[in-house]
C-alpha positions as CSV (number, residue, x, y, z in Angstrom):
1,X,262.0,-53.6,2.3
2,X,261.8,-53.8,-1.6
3,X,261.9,-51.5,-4.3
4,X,261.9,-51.2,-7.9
5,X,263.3,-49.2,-10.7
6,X,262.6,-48.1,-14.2
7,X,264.7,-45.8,-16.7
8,X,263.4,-45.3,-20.0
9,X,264.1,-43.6,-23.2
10,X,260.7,-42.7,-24.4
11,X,259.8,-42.6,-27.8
12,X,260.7,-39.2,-28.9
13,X,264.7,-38.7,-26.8
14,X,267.8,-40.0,-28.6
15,X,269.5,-39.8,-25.4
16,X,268.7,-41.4,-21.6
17,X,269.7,-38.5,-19.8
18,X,267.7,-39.6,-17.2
19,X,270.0,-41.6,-13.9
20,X,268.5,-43.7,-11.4
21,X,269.9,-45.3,-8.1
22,X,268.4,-48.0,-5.5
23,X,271.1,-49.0,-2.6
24,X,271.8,-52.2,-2.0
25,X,270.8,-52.6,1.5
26,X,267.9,-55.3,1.7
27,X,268.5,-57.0,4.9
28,X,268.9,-53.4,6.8
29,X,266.4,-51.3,8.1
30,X,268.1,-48.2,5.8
31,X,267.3,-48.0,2.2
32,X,267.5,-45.0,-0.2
33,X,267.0,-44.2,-3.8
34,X,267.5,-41.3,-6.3
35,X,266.2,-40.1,-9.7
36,X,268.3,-37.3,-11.4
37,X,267.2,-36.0,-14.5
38,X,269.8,-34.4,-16.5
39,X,270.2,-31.5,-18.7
40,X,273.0,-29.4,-20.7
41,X,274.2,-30.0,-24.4
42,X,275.8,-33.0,-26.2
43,X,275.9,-35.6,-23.4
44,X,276.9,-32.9,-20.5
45,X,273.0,-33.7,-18.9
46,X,273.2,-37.8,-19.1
47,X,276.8,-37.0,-17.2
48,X,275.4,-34.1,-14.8
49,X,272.9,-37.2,-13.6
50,X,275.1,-40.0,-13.5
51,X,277.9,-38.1,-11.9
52,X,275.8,-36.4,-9.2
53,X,274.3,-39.7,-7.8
54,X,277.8,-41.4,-7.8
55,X,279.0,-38.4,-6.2
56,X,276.6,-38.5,-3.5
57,X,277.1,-41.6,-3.4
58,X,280.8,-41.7,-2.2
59,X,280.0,-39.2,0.5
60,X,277.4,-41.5,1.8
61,X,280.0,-44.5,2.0
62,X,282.5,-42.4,3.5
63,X,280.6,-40.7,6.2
64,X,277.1,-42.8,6.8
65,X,277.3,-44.5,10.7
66,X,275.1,-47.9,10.2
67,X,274.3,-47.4,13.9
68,X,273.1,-44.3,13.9
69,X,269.8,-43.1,11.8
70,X,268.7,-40.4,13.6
71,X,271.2,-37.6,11.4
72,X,270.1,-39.3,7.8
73,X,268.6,-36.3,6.8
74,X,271.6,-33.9,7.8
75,X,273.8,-36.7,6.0
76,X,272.1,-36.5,2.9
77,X,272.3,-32.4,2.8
78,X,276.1,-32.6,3.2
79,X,275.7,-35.3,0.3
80,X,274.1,-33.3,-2.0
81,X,276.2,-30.1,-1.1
82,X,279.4,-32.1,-1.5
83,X,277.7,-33.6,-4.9
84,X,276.5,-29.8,-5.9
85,X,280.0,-28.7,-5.4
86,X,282.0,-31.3,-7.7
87,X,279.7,-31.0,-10.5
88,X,279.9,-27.4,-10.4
89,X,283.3,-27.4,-10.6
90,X,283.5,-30.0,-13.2
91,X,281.3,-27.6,-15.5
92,X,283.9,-25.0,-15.0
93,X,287.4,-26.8,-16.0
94,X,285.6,-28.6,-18.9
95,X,284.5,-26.0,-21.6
96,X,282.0,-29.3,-23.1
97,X,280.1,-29.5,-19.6
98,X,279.1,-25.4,-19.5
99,X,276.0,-25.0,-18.1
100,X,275.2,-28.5,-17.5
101,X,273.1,-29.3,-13.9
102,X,270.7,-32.0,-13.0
103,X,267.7,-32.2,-10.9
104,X,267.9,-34.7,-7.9
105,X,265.1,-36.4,-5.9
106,X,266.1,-39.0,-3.2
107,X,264.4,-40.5,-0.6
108,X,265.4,-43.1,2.4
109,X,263.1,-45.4,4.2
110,X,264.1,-45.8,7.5
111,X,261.4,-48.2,9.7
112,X,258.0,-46.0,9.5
113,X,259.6,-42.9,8.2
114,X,260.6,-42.0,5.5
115,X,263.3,-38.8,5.0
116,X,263.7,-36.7,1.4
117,X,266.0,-34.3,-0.1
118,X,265.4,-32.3,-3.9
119,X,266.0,-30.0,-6.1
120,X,264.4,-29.7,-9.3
121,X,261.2,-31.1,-10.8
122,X,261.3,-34.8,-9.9
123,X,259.5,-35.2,-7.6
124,X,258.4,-37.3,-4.5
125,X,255.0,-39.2,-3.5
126,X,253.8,-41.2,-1.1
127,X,250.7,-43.8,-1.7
128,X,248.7,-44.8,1.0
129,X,245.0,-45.4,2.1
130,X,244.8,-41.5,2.1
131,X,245.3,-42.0,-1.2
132,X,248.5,-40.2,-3.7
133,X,249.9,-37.4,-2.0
134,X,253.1,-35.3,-3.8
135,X,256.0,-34.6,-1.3
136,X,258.3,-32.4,-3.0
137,X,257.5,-29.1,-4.6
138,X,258.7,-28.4,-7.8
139,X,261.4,-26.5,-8.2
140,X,259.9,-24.9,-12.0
141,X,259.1,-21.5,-13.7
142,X,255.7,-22.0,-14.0
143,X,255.2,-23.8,-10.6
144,X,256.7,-20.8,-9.2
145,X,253.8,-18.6,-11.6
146,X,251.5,-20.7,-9.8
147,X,252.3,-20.2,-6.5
148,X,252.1,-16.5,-7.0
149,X,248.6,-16.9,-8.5
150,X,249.6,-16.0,-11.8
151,X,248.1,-19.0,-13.9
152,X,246.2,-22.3,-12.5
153,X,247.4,-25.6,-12.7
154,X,245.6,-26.5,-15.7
155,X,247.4,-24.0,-17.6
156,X,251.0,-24.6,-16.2
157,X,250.3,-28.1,-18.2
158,X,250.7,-26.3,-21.4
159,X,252.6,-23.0,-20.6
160,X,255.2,-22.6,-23.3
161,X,258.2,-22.5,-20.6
162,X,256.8,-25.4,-18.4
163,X,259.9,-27.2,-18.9
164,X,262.5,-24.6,-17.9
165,X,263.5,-25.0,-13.9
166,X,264.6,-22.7,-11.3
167,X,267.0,-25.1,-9.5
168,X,269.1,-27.7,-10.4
169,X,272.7,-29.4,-9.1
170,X,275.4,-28.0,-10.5
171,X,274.6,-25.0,-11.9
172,X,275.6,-22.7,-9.1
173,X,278.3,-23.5,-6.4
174,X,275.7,-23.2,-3.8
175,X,272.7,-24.9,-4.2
176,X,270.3,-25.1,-1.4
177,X,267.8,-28.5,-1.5
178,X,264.6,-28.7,0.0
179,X,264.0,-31.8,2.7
180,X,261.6,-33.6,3.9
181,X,260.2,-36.1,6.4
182,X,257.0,-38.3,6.5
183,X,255.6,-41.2,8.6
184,X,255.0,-44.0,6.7
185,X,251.6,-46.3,6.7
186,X,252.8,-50.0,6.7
187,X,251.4,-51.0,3.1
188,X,252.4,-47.1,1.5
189,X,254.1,-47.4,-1.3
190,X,256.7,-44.3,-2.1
191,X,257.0,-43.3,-5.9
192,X,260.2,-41.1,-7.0
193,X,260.0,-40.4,-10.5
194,X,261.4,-37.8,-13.6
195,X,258.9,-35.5,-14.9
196,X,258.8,-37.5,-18.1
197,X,256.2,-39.4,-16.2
198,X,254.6,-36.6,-14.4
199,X,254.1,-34.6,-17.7
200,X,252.7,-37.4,-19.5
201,X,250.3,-39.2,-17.0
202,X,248.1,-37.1,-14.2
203,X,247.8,-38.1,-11.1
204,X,245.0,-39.9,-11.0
205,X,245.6,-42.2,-13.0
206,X,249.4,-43.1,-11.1
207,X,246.8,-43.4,-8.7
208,X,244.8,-46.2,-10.4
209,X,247.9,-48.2,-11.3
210,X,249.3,-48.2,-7.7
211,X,246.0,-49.0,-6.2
212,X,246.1,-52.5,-8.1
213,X,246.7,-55.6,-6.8
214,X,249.7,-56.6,-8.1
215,X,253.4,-56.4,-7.5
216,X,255.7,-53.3,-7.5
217,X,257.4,-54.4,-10.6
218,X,254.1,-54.6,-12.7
219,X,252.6,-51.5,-11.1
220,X,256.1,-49.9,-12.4
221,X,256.4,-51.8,-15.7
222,X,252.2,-50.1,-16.0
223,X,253.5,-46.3,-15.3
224,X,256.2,-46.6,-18.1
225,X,254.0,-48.3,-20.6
226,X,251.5,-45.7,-20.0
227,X,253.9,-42.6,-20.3
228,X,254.8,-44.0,-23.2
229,X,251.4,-44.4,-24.6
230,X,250.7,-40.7,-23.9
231,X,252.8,-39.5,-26.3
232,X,256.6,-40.7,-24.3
233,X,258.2,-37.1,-25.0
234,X,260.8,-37.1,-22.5
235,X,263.1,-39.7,-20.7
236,X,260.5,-41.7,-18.2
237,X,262.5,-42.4,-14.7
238,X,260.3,-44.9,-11.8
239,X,261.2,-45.5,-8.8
240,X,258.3,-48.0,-6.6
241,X,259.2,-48.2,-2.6
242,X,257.7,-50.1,0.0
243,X,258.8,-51.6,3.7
244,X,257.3,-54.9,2.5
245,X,260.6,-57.4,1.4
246,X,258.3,-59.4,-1.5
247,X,257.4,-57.3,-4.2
């Protein structure tokens, strides 16, 4: 397997408060990665997303049985609850980290199938010759208008409050996380990324760039350069996936 990662300012942010994680696993048939994006005052979001993957993190070391993949997904639910947890309580013994919280996204590959857990609006795709397919649901105010039939999609784009989400870690001691699970094609590519790269570039055109021939690290190196181009208004977080080890 091989993947790729990407975590970048933007042109607008003084502040990365965007985290990523890949694990180092490459000769295993386990892999997983993460994208938190962060948010709170001061620099209470870059530590909400930092904290929360290395939080899940040390749960997954301590607990994770390398023979046994058949529970990852009820794994990475007592992961993110245990991660949900400490943050939460960090936020409440340190006055500076009030209110801060962080979306997470994370993903393993195990042989053809691939298993998810989020919260938030990061989100999760999957490439493959059906073509770009979203995973997760956003966790948002106005996805939730949406859903409800209140406004189309088009106008979520530019609704005002399209920024403001309706989950996030750390902001409540429980937090429930969505999860998922998906058969993988043998050339699909998984994509985890922030919504500074969702909010800047449609669909389509991720489509386009992942559809070349070329490596995982261009087709990555593309999607940033392209957010960027767009206008680069938020913190732009990649992740590229694949089962293939060259990339």
């Amino acid at each position: 397997m091989g993947a790729v990662g990407r975590c970048d300012l933007g042109r607008l942010r003084q502040q990365n408060e965007d985290s990523i994680y890949i694990s180092e696993n490459p000769n295993t048939d386990f892999e997983y990665y993460i994208v938190a994006d962060g948010m709170g005052g001061h620099n209470a979001g870059e530590i909400a997303s930092r904290r929360s993957i290395e939080l899940f993190n040390e749960y997954i070391d301590k607990n994770f049985n390398t023979e046994d993949y058949d529970d990852i997904l009820d794994l990475f639910v007592s992961a993110l609850r245990y991660s949900n947890k400490a943050l939460y309580d960090m936020s409440l013994n340190d006055e500076s980290l009030n209110g801060m919280g962080t979306t997470f996204t994370a993903a393993a590959i195990c042989g053809r199938r691939l298993y998810g857990i989020h919260i938030g609006d990061s989100r999760l795709y999957v490439y493959d010759k059906k073509g770009l397919r979203q995973l997760t649901k956003d966790h948002s105010f106005v996805m939730e208008m949406v859903r409800r039939g209140q406004i189309t999609l088009d106008e979520a784009k530019n609704h005002p409050r399209k920024n403001v989400i309706t989950k996030a870690i750390g902001i409540e001691e429980n937090m429930p996380a969505d999860t998922i699970i998906c058969d993988l094609d043998e050339n699909g590519i998984v994509l985890l990324c922030s919504d500074g790269l969702v909010n800047m570039v449609e669909d389509k055109d991720i489509e386009k760039i992942l559809k070349k021939k070329t490596n995982l690290a261009d087709k990555a190196d593309m999607l940033v350069k392209l957010a960027n181009k767009n206008g680069g208004t938020d913190n732009i977080s990649v992740i590229l996936a694949d089962r293939r080890v060259d990339n």
